[in-house]
C-alpha positions in Angstrom: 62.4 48.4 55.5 61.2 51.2 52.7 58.8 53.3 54.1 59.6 52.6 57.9 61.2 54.6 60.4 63.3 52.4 62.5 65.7 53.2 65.7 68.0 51.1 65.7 70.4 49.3 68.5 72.0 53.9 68.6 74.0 54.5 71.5 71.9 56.8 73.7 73.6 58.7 76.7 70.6 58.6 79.2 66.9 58.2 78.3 66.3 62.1 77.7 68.2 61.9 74.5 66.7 58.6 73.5 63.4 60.2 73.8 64.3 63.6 71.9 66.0 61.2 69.2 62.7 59.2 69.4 60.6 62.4 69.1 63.1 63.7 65.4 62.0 60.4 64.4 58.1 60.8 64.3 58.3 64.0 63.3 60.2 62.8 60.2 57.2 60.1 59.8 54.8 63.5 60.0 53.8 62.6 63.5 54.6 66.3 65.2 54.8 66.2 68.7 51.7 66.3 70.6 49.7 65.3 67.6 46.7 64.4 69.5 45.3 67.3 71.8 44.0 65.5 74.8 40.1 65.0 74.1 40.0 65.0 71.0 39.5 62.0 68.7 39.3 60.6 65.4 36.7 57.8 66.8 36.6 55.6 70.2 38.7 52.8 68.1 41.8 52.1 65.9 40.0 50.1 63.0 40.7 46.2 62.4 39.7 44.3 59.4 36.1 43.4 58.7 36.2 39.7 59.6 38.2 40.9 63.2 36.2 43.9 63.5 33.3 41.7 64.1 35.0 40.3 67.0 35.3 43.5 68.8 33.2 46.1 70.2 32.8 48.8 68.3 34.8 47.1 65.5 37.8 48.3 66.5 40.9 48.2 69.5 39.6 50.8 72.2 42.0 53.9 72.0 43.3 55.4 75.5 43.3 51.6 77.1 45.1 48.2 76.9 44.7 45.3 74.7 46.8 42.1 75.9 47.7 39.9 73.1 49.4 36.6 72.9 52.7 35.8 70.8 51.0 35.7 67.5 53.0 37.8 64.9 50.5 36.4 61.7 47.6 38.1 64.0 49.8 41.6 65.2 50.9 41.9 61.2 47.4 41.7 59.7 47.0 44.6 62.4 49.5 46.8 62.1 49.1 46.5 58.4 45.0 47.4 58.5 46.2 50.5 60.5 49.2 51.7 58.6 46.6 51.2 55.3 43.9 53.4 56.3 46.5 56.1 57.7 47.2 55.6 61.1 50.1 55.8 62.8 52.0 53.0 64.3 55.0 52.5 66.8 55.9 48.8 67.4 58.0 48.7 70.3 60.4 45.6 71.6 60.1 43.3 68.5 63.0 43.4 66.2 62.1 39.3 64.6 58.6 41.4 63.8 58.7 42.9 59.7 56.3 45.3 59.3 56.6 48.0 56.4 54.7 51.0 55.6 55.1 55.1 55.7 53.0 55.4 59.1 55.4 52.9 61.0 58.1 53.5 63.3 60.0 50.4 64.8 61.6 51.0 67.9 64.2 47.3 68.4 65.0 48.2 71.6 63.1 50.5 74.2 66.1 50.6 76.6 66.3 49.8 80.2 63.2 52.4 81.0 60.5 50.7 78.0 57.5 51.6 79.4 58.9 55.8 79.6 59.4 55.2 75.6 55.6 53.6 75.4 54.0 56.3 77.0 55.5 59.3 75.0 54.1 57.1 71.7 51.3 56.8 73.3 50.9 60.4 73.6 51.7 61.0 69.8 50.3 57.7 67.5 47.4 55.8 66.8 48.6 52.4 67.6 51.2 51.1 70.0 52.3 47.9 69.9 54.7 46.6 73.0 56.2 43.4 72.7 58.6 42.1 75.7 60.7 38.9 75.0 59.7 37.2 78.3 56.3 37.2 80.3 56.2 40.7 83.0 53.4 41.5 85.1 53.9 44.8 85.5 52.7 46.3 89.3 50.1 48.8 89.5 52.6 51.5 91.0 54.9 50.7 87.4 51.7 50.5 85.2 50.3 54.2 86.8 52.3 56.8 85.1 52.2 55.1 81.4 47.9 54.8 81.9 48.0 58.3 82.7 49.9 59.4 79.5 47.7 57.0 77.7 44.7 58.6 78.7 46.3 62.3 77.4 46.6 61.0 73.9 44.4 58.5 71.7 46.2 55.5 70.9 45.3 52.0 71.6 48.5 50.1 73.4 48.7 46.7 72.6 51.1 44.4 75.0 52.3 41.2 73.9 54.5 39.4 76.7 53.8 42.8 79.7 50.7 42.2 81.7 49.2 44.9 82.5 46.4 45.5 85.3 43.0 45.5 84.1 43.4 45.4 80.4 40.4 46.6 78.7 40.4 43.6 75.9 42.3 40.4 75.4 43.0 38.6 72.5 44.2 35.3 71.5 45.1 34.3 68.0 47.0 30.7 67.3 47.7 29.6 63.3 45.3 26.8 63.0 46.2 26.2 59.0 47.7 27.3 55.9 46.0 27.2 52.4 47.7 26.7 48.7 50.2 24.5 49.5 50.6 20.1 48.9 53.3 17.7 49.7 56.1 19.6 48.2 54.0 21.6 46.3 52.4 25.0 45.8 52.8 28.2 47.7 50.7 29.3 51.1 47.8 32.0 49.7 46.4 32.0 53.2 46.8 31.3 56.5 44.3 30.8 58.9 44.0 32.4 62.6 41.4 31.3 65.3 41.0 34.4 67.6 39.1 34.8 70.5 38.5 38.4 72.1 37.4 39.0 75.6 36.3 42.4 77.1 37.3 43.0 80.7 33.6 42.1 81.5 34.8 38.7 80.6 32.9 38.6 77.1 34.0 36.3 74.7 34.1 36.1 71.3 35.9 33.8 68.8 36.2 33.4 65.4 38.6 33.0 61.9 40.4 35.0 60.5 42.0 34.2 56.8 45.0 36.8 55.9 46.4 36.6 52.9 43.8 35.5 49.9 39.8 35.0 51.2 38.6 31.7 50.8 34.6 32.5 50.8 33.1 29.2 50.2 34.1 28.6 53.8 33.1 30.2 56.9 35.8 32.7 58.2 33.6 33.7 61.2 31.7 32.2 64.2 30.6 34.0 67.3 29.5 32.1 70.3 
């Protein structure tokens, strides 16, 4: 992966030296510790792309809360990659089938037996978190606590795929409805198409496609209902 920082499957012997390895590691990215002061802000959202930003309130994912997503690796890509472009930083977290590249992203395989500890310290340092667990975990309130509190002393957006957590400020669903460019045993795939639908915790929807890869615009990539 050129470009990315990755922990991989090291040998840690407790969780205080797989945090200060953790920590060597975004600082190598440029991510000092304690990047973000608590309070202060670039803006209220990580950015997403135009035709998803329309989805979303305030156009972005809401930094210092939770955004539950689905399995839908085409949809967390196209995310990652919009936030890595413009120069944020990224942690994906739990997902080592998930290949994402860029100078601003640090994969982290395997969180170890205490995941949400290594979430919260990213969440205190990046832009964008993104948590993925291999099977579904509703996560209790009294577990959930101390990582909202460290989210709420840095800026970045969390994003769980597979851990529920309580009250999640935005949920998204994305499912590949369709691919473009390709025939029987012909051609290449030049798109592929997402249906997402966003709901805020006030349980307001939104839904629409989204085309990654080449933009098709003689048809319609959006529709809000």
């Amino acid at each position: 992966m050129v470009g990315t920082s990755v922990l991989k499957g090291e040998v840690f012997e407790n969780r205080e030296a797989r945090i200060a390895h953790l920590r060597a590691r975004m600082a190598k990215m440029g991510v000092p510790d304690s990047f973000h002061a608590p309070g202060v802000t670039k803006d209220d959202v990580v950015a997403v792309s135009g035709p998803l930003s329309v989805l979303l309130s305030g156009g972005g994912l809401p930094r210092r809360a939770v955004t539950h997503m689905n399995e839908c690796a085409a949809l967390a890509v196209e995310i990652i990659a919009h936030a890595s472009s413009a120069g944020d930083s990224v942690a994906v977290v739990g997902w080592p089938e998930l290949i994402v590249t860029g100078d601003t992203v640090l994969v982290v395989p395997d969180a170890g037996v205490d995941p949400l500890h290594v979430v919260g310290v990213l969440a205190q340092n990046v832009d964008l978190v993104v948590f993925h667990t291999a099977r579904a975990w509703s996560v209790p309130p009294s577990v959930a606590r101390p990582l909202g509190a460290k989210l709420r002393e840095g800026t970045a957006a969390l994003v769980t795929v597979g851990a529920h957590l309580p009250s999640p400020a935005l949920t998204l669903t994305g499912e590949v409805t369709g691919f473009t460019g390709i025939a029987r045993g012909t051609g290449r795939i030049r798109s592929i198409e997402v249906s997402v639908r966003a709901e805020t915790k006030a349980r307001q929807a939104r839904t629409g496609s989204l085309y990654i890869g080449q933009q098709l615009p003689e048809k319609p990539t959006l529709r809000v209902v």
